[in-house]
N, C-alpha and C positions, 0 to 999 in steps of 0.2 A: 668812713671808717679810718681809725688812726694808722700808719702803717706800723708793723712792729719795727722797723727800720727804715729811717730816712739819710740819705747820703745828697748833700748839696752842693755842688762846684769846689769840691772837694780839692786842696793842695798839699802836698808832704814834700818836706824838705827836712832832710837828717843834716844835722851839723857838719863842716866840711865837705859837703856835698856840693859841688858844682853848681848842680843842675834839680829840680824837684823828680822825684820818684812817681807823684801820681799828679796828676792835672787837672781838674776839669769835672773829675767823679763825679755821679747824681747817677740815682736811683732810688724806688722805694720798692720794701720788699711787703706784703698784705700778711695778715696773720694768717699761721698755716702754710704761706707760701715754702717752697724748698726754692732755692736758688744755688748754682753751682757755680765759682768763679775762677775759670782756668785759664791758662797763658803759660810762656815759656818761664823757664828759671830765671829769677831777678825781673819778674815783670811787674812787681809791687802785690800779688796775692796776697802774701804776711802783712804785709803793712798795709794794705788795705784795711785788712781782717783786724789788725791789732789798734786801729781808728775806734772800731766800733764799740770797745766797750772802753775806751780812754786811757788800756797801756801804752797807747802812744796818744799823746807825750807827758803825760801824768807820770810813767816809771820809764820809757824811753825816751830820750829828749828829741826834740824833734819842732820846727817851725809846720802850724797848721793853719792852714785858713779854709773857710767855706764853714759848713755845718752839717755835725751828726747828730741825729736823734735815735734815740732806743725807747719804744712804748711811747712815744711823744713829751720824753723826756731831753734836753740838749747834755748828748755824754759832757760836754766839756763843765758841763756846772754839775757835774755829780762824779764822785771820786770812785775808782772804779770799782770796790768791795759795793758801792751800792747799786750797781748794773749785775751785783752775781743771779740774780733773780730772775735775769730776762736775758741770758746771756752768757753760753762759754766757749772757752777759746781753748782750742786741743794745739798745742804745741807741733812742729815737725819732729821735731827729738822727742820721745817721750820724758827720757831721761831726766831732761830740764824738768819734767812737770811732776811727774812720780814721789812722792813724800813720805809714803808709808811701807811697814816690810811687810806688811800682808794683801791677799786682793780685798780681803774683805772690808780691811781701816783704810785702803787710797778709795774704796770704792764710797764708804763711809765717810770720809773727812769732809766734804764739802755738805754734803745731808747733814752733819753735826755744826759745821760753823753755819749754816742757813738755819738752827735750832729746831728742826723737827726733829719728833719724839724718838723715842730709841725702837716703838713697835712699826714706826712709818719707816725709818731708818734698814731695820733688819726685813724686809716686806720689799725696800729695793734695792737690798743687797740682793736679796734670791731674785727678783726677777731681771735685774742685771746679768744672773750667770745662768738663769733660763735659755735664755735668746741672745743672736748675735750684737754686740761686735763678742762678748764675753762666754757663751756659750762654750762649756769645755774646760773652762778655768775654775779650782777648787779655792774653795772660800781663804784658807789656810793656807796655800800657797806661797811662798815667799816671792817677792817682786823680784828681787835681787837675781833668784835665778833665770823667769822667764825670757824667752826669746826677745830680741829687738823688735819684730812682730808680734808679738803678745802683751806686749808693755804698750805700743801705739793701739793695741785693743782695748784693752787695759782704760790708758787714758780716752778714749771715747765713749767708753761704757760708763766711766766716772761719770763724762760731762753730759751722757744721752741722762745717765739716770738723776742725776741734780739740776737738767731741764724739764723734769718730768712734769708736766700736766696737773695741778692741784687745783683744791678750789681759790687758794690762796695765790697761786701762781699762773702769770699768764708769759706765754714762753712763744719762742719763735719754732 
């Protein structure tokens, strides 16, 4: 079986950088798998994580060597809008990530640039604010006002519900 994620003697090194960030990385994650990647602050999390689908170094600059794949695809030879499919990345700030003034068009945007239909589209807007991380947030809401914690909700319900499971799509 393919992995949905392969990590190979992975290196990162950021411009003016010393010394590289990550070393050595390999791992493969199985379809379905959950995997959890913790450490202290600055211990390369993010930048691990932003490897995976080729914001780094496609829109980060950044010296890489080793190999990632996503679906047994190699990210480096695929630009990262073509990874949205199999793949997303919730920001620490949500701030950074947040685009729309309502929950229901940030939660929408990514369902409309992936081109499903507007009945598949509003099907997971409601079950996005069914159930957690969004459970309790109204459609209509404005972004602007909610909490720093509601917005990091926010953005994970976007990316739980634009990972969603289809027959067209196969997701980690």
């Amino acid at each position: 079986m393919t992995p949905a994620l392969r990590v190979e003697d992975l290196a990162l090194r950021y411009p003016r950088a010393a010394e590289p960030c990550l070393r050595g990385i390999a791992f493969a994650v199985r379809p379905g798998e959950r995997v959890l990647v913790t450490g202290p602050s600055g211990a390369g999390k993010s930048s691990l994580a932003l490897c995976w689908n080729g914001i780094v170094p496609q829109s980060i600059p950044a010296r890489l060597s080793g190999r990632v794949e996503l679906a047994g695809r190699a990210v480096a030879e695929t630009r990262v809008a073509g990874h949205a499919r199999d793949i997303a990345y919730v920001f620490q700030d949500a701030d950074t990530q947040l685009c729309a003034l309502s929950v229901e068009d940030e939660i929408a945007f990514a369902l409309e640039n992936r081109g499903l239909l507007p009945r598949e589209i509003d099907r997971r807007i409601e079950d996005a604010l069914a159930r957690p991380p969004a459970s309790g947030l109204g459609r209509r809401e404005r972004t602007l006002t909610l909490s720093g914690g509601w917005r990091q909700r926010l953005a994970l319900a976007s990316a739980l519900r634009s990972e969603e499971h289809t027959s067209e799509l196969q997701s980690l």
